[in-house]
Every structure is written in structure tokens, then in C-alpha cells.
MARBA-3410 file (N, C-alpha, C, O; in Angstrom, 1 decimal):
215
-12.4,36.4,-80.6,-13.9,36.4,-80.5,-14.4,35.0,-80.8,-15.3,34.5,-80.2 ~ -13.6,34.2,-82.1,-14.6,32.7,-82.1,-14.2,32.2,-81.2,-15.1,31.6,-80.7 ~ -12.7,32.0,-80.3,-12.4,31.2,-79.5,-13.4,31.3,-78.4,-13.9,30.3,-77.9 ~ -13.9,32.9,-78.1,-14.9,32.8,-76.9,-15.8,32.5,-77.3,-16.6,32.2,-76.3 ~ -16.6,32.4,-78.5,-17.9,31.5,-79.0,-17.5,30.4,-78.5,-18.1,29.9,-77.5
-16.4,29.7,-79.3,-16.1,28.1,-79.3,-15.9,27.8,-77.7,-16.3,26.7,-77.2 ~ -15.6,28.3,-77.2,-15.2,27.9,-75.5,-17.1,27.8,-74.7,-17.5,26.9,-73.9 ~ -17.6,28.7,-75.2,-19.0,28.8,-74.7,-19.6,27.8,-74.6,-20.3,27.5,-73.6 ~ -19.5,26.6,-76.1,-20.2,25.4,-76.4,-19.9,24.3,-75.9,-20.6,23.3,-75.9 ~ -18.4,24.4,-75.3,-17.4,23.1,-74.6,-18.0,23.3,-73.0,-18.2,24.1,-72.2
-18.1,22.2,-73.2,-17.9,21.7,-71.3,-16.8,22.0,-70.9,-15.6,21.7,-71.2 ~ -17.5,23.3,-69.6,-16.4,23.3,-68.6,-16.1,22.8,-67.2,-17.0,22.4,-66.4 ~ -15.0,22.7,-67.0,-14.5,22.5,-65.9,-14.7,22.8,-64.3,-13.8,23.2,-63.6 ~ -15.8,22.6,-63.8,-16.7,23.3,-62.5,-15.7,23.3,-61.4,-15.6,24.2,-60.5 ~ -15.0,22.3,-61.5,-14.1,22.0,-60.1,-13.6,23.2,-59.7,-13.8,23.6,-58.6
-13.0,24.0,-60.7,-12.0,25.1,-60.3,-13.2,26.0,-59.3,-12.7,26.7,-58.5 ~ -14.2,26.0,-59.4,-15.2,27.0,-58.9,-15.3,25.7,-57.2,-16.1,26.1,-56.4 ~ -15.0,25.1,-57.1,-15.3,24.3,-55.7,-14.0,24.6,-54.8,-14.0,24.8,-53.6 ~ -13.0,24.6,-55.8,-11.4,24.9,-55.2,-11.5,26.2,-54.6,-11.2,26.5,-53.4 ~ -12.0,27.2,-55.8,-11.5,28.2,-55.1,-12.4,28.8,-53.8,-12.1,29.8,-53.1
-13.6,28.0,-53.6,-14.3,27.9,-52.3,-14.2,27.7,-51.9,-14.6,28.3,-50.9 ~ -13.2,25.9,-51.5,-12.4,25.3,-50.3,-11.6,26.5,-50.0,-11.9,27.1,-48.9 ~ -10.5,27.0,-50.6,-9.5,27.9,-50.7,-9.7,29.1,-49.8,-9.0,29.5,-48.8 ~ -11.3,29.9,-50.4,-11.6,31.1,-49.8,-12.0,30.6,-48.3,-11.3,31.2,-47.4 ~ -13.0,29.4,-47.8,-13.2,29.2,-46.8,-11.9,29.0,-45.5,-11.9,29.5,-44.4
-11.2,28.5,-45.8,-9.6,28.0,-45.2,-9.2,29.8,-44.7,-9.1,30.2,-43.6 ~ -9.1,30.5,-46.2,-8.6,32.4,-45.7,-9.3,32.2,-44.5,-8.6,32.2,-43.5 ~ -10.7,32.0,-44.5,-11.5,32.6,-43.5,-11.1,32.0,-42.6,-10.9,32.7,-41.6 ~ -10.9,30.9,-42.4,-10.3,30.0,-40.7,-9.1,30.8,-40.6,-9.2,31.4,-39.6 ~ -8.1,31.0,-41.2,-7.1,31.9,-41.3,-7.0,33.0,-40.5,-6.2,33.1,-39.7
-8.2,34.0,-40.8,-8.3,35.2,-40.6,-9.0,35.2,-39.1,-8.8,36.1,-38.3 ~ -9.8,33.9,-39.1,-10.7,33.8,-37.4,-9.1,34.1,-36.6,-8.6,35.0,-35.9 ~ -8.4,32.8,-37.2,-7.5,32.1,-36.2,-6.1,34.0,-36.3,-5.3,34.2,-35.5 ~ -6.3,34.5,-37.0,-5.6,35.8,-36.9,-5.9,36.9,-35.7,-5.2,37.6,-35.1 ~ -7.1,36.9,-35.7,-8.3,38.0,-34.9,-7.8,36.9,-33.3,-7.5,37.5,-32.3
-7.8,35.7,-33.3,-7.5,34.6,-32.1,-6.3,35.3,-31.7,-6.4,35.9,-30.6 ~ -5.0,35.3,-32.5,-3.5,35.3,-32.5,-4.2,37.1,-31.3,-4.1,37.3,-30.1 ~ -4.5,37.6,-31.8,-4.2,39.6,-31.6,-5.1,39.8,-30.3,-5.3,40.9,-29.7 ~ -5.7,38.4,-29.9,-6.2,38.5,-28.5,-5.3,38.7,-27.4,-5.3,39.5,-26.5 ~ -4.8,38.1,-27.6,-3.2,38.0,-27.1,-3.6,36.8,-25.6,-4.3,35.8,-25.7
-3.1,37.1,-24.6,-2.7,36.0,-23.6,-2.1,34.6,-24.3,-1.8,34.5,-25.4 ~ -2.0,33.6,-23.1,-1.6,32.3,-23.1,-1.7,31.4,-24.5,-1.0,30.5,-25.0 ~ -3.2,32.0,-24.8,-3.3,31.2,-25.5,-2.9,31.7,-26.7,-3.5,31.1,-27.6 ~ -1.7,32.9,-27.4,-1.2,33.1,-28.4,-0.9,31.9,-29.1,-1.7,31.4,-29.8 ~ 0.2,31.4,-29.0,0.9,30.3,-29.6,0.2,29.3,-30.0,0.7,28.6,-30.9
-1.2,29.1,-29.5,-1.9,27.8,-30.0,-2.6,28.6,-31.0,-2.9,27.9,-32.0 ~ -3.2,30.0,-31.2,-3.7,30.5,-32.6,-2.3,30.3,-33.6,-2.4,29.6,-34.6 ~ -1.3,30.9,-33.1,0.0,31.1,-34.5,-0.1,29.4,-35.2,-0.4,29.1,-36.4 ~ 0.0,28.5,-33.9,-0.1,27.2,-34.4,-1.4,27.0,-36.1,-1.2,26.7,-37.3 ~ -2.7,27.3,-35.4,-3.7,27.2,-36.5,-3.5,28.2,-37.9,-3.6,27.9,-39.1
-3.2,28.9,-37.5,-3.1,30.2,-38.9,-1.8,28.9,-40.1,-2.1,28.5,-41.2 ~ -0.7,28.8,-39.4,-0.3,27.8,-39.7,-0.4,26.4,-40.5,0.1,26.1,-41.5 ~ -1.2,25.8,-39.7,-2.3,25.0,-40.4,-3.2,25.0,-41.4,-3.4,24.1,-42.3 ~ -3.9,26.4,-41.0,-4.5,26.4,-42.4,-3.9,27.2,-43.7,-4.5,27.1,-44.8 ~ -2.8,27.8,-43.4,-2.2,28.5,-44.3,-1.6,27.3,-44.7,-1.3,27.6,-45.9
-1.3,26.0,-44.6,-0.8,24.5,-45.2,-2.0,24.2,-45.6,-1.9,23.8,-46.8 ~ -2.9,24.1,-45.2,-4.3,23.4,-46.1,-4.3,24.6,-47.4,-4.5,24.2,-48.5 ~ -4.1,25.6,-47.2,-4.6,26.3,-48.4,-3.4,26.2,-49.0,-3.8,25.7,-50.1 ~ -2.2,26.2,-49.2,-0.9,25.5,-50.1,-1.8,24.2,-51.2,-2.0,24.4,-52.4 ~ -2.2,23.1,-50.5,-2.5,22.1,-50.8,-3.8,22.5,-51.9,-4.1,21.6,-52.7
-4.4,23.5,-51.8,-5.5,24.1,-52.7,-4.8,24.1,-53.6,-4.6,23.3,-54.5 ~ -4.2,25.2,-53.5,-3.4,26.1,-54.6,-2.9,25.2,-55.5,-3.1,25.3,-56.7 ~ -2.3,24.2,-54.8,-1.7,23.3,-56.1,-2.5,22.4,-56.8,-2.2,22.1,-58.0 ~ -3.7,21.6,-56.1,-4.9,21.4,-56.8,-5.0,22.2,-57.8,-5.1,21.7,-58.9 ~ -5.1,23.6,-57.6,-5.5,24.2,-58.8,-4.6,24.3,-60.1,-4.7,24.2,-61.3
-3.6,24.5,-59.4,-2.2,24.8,-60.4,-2.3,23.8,-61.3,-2.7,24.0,-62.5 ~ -2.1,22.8,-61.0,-2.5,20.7,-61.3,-3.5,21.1,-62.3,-2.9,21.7,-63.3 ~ -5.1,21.0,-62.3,-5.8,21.0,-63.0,-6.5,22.2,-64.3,-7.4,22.2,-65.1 ~ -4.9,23.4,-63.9,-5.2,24.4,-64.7,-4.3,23.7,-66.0,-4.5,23.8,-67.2 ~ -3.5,22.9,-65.3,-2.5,22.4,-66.7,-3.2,20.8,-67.5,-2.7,20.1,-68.4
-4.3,20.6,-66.8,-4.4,18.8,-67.0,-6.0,19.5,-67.9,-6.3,18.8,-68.9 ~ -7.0,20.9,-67.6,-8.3,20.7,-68.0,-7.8,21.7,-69.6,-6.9,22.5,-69.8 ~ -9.0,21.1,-70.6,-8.9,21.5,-72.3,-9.4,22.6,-71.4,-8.5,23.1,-70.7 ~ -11.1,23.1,-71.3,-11.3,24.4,-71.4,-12.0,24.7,-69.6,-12.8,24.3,-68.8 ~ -10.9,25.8,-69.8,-11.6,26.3,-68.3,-12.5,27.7,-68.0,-12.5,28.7,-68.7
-12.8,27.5,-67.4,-14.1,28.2,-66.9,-13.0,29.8,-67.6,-13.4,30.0,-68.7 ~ -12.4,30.4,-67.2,-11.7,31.7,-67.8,-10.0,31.1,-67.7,-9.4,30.2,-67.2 ~ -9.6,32.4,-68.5,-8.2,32.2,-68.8,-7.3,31.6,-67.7,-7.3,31.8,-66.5 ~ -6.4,30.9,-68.5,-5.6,30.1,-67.4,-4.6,30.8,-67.1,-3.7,30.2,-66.6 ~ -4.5,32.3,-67.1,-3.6,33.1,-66.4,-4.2,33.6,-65.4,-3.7,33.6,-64.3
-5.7,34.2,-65.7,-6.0,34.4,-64.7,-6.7,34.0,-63.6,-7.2,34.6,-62.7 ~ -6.8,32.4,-63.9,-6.9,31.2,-62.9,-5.5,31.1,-61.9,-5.7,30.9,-60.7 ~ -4.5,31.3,-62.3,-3.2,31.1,-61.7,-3.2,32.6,-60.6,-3.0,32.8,-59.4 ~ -3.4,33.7,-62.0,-3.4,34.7,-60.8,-4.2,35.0,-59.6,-3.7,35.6,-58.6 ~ -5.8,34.5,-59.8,-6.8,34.5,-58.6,-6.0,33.8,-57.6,-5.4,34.4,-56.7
-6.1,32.4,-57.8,-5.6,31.5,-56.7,-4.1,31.9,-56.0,-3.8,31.3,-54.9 ~ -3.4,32.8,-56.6,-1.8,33.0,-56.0,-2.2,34.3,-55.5,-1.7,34.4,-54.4 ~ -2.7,35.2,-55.7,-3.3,36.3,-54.8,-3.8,35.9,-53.4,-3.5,36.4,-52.3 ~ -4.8,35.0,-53.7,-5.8,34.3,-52.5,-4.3,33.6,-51.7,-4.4,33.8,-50.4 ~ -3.3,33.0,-52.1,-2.7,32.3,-51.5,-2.1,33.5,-50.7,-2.3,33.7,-49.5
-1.2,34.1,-51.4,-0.6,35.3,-51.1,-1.0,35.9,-49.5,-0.2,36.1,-48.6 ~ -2.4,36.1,-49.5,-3.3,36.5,-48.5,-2.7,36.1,-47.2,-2.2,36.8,-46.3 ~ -3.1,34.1,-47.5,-2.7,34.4,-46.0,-1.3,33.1,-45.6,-1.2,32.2,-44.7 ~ -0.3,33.5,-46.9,1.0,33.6,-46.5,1.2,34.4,-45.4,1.5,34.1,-44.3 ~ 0.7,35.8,-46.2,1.5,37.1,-45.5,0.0,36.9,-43.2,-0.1,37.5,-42.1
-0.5,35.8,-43.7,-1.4,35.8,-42.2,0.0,34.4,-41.5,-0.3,33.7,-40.5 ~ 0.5,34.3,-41.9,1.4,33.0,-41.6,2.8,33.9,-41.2,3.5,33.7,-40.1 ~ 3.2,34.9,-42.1,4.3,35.7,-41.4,3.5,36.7,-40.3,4.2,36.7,-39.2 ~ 2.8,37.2,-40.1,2.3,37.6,-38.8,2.7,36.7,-37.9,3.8,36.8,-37.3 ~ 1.7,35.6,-37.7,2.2,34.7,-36.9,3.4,34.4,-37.2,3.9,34.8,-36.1
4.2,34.1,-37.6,5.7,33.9,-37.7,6.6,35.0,-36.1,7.2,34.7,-35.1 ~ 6.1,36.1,-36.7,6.5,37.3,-35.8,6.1,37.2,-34.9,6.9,37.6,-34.0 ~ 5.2,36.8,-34.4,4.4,36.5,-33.4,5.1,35.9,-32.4,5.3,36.4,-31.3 ~ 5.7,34.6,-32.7,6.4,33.7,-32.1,7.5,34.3,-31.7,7.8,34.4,-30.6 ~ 8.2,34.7,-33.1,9.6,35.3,-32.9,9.8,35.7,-31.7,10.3,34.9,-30.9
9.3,37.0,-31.5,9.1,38.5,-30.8,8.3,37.9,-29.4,8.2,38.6,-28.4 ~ 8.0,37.1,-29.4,7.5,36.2,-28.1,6.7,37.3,-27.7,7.2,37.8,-26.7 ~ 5.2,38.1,-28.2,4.6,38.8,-28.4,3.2,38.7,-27.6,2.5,38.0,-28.4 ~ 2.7,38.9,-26.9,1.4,38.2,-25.8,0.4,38.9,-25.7,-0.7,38.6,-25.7 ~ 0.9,40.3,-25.8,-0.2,42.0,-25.7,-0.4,42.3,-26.9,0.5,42.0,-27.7
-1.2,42.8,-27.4,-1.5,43.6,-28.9,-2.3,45.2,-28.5,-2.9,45.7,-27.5 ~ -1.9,45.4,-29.5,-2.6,47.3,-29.2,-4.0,47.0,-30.0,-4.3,46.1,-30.9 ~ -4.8,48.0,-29.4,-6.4,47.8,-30.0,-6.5,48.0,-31.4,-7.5,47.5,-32.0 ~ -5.5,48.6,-31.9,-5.6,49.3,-33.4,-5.5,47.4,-34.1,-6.3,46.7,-34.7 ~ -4.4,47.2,-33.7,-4.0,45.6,-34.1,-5.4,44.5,-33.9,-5.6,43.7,-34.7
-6.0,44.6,-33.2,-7.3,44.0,-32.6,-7.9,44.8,-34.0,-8.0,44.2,-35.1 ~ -8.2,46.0,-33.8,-9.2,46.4,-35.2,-8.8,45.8,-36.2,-9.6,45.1,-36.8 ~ -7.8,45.9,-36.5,-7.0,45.0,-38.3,-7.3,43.9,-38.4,-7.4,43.3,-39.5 ~ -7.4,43.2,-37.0,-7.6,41.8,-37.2,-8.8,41.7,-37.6,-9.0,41.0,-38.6 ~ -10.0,42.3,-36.8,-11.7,42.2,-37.4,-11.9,42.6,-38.6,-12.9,42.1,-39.2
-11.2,43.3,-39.2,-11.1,44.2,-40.7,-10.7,42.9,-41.4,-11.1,42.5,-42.5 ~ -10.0,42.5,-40.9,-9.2,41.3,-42.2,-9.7,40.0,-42.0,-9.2,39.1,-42.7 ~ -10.7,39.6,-41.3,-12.0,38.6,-41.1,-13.2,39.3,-42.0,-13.9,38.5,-42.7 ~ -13.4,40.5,-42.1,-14.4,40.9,-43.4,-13.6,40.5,-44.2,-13.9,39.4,-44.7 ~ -12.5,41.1,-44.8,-12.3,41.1,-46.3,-12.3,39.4,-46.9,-12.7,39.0,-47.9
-11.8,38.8,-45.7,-11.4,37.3,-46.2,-13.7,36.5,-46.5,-14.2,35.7,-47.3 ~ -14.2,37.3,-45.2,-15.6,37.1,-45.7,-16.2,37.2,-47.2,-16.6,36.4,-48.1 ~ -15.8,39.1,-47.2,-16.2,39.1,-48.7,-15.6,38.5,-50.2,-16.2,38.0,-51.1 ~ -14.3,38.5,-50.1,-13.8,37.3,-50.9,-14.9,35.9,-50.8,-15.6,35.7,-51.7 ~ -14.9,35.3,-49.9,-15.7,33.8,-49.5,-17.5,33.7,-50.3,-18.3,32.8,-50.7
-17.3,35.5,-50.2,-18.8,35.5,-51.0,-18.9,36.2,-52.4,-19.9,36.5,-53.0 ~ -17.7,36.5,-52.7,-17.3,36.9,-54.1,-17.1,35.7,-55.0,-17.8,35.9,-56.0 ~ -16.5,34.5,-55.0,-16.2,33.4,-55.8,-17.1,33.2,-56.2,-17.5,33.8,-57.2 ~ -18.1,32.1,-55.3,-19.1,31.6,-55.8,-20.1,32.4,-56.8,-20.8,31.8,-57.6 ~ -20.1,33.5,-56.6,-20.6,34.2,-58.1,-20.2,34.3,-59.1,-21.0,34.6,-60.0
-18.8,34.0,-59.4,-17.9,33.9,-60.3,-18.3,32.8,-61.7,-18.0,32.7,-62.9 ~ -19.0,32.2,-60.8,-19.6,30.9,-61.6,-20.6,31.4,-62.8,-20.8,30.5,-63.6 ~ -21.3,32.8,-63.0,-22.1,33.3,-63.5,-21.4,34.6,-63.1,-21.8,35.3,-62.1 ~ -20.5,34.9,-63.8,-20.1,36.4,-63.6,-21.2,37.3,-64.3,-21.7,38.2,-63.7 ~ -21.6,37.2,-65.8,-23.0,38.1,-66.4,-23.9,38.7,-65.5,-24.1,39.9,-65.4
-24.5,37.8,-64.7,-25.9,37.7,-63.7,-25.3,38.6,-62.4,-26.0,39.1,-61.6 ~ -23.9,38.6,-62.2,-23.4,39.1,-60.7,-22.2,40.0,-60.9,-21.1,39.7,-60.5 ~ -22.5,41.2,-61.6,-21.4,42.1,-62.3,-21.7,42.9,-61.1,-20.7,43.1,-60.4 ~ -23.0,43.4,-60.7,-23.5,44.7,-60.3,-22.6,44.1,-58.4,-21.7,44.7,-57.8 ~ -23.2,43.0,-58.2,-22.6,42.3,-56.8,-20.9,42.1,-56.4,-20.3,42.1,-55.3
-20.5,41.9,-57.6,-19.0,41.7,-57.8,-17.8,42.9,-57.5,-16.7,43.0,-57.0 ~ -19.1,43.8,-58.6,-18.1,45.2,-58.4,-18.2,45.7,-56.8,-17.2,46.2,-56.2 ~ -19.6,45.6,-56.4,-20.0,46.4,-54.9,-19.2,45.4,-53.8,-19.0,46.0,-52.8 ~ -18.7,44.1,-53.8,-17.3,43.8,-53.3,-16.8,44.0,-53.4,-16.2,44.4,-52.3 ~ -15.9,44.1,-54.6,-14.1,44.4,-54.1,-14.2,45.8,-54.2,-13.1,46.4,-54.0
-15.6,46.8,-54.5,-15.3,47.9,-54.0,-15.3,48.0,-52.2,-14.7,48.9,-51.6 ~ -16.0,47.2,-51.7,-15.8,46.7,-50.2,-14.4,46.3,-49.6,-14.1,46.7,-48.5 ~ -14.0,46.0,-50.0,-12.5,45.2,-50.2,-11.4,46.3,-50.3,-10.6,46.6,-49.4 ~ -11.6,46.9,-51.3,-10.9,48.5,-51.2,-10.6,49.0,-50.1,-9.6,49.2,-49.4 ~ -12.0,49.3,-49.9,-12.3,50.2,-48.6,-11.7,49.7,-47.3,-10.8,50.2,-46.6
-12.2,48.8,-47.2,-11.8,48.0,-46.1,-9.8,48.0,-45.5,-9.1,48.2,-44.5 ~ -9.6,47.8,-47.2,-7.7,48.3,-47.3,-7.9,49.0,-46.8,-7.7,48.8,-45.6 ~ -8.4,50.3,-47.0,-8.2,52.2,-46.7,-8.3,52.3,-45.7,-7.6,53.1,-45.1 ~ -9.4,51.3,-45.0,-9.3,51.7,-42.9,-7.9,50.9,-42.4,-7.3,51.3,-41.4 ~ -7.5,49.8,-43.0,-6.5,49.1,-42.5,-5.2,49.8,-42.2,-4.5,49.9,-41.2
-5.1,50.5,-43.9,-3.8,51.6,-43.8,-3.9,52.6,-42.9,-2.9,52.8,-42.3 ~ -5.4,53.4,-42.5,-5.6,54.8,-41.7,-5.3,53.7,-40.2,-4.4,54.2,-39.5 ~ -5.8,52.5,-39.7,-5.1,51.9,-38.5,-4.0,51.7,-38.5,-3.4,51.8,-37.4 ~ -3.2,51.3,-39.5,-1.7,51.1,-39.4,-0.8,52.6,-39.2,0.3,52.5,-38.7 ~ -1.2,53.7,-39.6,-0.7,54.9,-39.5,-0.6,55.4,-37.7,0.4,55.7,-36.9
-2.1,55.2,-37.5,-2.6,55.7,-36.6,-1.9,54.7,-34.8,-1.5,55.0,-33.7 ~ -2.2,53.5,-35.7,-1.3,52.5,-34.8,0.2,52.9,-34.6,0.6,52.9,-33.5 ~ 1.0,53.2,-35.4,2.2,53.4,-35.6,2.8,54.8,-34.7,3.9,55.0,-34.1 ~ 1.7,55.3,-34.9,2.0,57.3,-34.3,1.5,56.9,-32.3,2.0,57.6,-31.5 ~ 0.7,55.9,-32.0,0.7,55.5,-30.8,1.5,55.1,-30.2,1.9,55.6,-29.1
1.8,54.1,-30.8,3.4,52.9,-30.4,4.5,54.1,-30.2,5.2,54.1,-29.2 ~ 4.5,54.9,-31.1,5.8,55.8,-31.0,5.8,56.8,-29.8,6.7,56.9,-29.0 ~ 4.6,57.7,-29.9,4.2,58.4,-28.4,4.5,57.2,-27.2,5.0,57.6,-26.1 ~ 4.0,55.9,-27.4,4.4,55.5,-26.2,5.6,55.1,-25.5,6.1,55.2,-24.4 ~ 5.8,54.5,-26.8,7.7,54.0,-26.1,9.1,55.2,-26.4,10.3,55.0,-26.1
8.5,56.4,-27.1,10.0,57.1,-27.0,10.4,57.4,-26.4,11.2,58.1,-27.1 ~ 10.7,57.5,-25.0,10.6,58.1,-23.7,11.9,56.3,-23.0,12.9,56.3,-22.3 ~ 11.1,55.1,-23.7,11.2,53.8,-23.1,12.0,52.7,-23.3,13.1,52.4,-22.9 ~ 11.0,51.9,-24.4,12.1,50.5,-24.7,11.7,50.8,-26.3,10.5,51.0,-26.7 ~ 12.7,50.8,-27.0,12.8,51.0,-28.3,12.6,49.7,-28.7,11.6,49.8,-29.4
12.9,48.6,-28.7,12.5,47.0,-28.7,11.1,47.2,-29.1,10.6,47.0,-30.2 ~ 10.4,47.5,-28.1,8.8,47.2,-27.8,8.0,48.4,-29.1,6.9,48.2,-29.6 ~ 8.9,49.3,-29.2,8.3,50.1,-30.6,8.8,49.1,-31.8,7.8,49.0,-32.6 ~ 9.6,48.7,-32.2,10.2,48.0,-33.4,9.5,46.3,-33.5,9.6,45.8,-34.6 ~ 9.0,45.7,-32.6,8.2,44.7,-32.3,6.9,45.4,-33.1,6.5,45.3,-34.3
6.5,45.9,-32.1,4.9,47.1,-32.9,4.9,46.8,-33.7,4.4,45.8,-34.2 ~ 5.4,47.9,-34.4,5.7,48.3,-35.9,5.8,46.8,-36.7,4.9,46.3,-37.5 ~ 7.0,46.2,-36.4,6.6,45.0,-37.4,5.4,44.1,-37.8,5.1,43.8,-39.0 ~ 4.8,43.6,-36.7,3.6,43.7,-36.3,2.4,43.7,-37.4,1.7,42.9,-38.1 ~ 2.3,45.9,-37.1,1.9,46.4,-37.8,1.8,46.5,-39.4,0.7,46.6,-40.1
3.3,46.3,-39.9,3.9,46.3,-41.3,3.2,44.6,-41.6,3.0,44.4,-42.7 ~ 3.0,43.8,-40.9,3.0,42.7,-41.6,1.3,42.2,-41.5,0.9,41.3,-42.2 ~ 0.5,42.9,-40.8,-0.8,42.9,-40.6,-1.6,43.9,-42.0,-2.5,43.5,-42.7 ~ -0.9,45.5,-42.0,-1.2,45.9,-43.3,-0.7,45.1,-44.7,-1.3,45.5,-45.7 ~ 0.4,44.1,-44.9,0.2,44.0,-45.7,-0.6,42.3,-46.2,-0.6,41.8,-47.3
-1.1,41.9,-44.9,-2.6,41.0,-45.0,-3.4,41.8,-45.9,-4.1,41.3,-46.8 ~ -3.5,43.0,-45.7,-4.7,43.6,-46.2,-4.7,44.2,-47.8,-5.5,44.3,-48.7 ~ -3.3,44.5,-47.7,-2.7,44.8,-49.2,-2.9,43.5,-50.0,-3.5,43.6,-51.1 ~ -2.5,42.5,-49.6,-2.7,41.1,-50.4,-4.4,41.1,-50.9,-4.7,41.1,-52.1 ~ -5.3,41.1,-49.9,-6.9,40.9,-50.2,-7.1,42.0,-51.3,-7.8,42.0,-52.3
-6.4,43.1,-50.7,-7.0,44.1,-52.1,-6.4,43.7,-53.7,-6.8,43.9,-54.9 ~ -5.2,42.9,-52.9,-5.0,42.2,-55.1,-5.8,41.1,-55.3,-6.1,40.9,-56.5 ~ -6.3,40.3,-54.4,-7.5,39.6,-55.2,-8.4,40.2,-55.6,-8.7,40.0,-56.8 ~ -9.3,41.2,-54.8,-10.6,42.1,-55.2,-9.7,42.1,-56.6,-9.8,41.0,-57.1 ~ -9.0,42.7,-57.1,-8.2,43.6,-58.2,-8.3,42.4,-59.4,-8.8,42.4,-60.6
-7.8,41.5,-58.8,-7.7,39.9,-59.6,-9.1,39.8,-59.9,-9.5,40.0,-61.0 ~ -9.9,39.5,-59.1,-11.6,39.2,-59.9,-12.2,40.7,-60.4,-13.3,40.6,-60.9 ~ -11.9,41.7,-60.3,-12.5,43.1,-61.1,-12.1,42.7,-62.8,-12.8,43.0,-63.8 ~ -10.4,41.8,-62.8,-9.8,42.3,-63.9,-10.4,41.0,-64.9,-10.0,40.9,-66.1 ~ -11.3,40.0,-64.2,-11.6,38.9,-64.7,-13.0,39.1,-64.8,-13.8,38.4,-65.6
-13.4,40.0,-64.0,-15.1,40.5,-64.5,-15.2,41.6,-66.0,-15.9,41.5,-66.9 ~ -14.3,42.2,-65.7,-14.2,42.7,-67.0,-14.0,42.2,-68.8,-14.6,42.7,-69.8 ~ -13.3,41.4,-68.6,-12.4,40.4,-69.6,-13.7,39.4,-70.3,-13.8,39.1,-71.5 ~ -14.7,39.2,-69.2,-16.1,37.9,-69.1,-17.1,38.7,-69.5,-18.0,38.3,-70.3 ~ -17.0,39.8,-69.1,-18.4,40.7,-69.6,-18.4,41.5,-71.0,-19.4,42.1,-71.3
END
């Protein structure tokens, strides 16, 4: 209890709140350049390229942050769960970097609509994240806003999983009869697009558990 008095009166550390805005905005080029990749045609390989890219620009955050979680006296909230926001957020769109990974592999050009849905689904969540941080700055004043995100964020998971099911029971009606390849492509696909979405739901999770802790 006096430490969080005593921390109240110190100057803090604003940067971390710009970082993790560079960071959230980058997800979001991520996630355009993901929704790009699941258009499919020619121009695949030049989205895998960007997801890429920016999945290396957001590395280069992450460790900014990592850096200045160990170099600032007092920071804006706990330095654990400074490390855990930002490695969640990173997490994100690692797992948008192994899609594209697969992408290439699997020399992959067509996507199923369900896949096209996941992709626009996971351009919101990486949105609402983008507009969750910057509140962060004043968690007191934006409890009511905070929670009604990553209860968004939740949800948003829950259609991703009901598409990845739904996606999965398609792919299978279509190729069992065919090329078992072209189902096991799918699927992977599939498995690595829901767990884009699994990742976003542990950040919501990560700033619920840091709204709590603040308030």
C-alpha cells in the first residue's frame, strides 16, 4: 500500500505508453497485411513478405520495451506486467508470421471464405487492442471502456473458434472423397489462424488483469 502511495508522487515513465502504441499500430499493419495474405492470388507472397516485416518492426518494440523496463526507477505499472502485455502483443503476431510462414510453405494461393472471415475478425481485435492502450494511461477514468474491450476481444475469439470448427467440417466434406494434401494444408491454415486469435484474447486477459491490480 505505501509503495503505491510512494509510486503515485514519482515521475513516471510515459514512454512505455508510446511503445506500446507503436507496437499496437504495427499488430494492425500485421493483421491488414494478414486479411491481404487470405485474398489469395499472385499477389500472396508479397503480403507473407509484409506480415513479415512488420512482425520484425514489432520484435524491435518489444525490446525497446524490455530495455527500458530494466533501465526506468518507476514505471507506469508493474514490471511484470509490463513484460507480460508487451510479450502477449508480440505473441500476436508471431503466431500472424507463422501463418504466413505456412503460407509459403504449402505454396497456398486459394483461401476458403471462412479463412477470409478470420482474417477480418483478426483486423478488429488487433483494432480494439490499438484502442485499448492508449487508455491505459488513465486506467481510473477508462475501467467502464476497458472492460467493454477485451470483453469485445473475447467475443471476437468465440466467432474465430465457431469459424475454425465450421471451416474445418467444410474442408473435410470437401476433400474426402479427393486430395488429402489439400485437407491437411486447410487445416493447418486454419490451426494457425485460430491461434492469432487465441494470442489477442491473452492480451485482452493481460490488460483486464492490470485493470484490476490499478483500480
Amino acid at each position: 500500500m505505501l509503495m503505491r502511495w510512494f509510486r503515485a508522487f514519482l515521475p513516471r515513465e510515459e514512454r512505455f505508453f508510446e511503445l506500446f502504441a507503436r507496437h499496437s499500430q504495427v499488430c494492425v499493419q500485421g493483421a491488414l497485411a494478414l486479411q491481404g495474405v487470405l485474398r489469395g492470388g499472385e499477389e500472396t507472397p508479397i503480403f507473407c513478405q509484409r506480415v513479415n516485416q512488420f512482425e520484425n518492426d514489432a520484435d524491435n518494440v518489444t525490446r525497446e520495451v524490455l530495455t527500458a523496463v530494466r533501465r526506468t526507477f518507476i514505471t507506469p505499472f508493474d514490471r511484470g506486467d509490463i513484460k507480460n502485455l508487451i510479450t502477449s502483443m508480440d505473441d500476436a503476431i508471431d503466431q500472424m508470421q507463422q501463418t504466413a510462414k505456412a503460407v509459403i510453405l504449402f505454396e497456398v494461393r486459394t483461401f476458403e471464405p471462412p479463412m477470409r472471415e478470420m482474417g477480418t475478425l483478426l483486423v478488429e481485435c488487433a483494432n480494439l487492442v490499438g484502442k485499448a492502450l492508449p487508455l491505459m494511461q488513465s486506467i481510473g477514468e477508462n475501467v467502464a471502456m476497458l472492460t467493454a474491450i477485451t470483453e469485445e476481444i473475447g467475443k471476437l475469439e468465440g466467432r474465430i473458434d465457431d469459424l475454425h470448427d465450421i471451416g474445418l467440417k467444410e474442408l473435410y466434406l470437401k476433400h474426402r472423397n479427393a486430395n488429402t494434401m489439400d485437407f491437411i494444408v486447410g487445416s493447418e491454415i486454419y490451426k494457425h489462424l485460430e491461434k492469432v486469435s487465441d494470442r489477442f484474447d491473452d492480451v485482452a486477459n493481460e490488460i483486464n488483469s492490470i485493470v484490476i491490480e490499478q483500480v
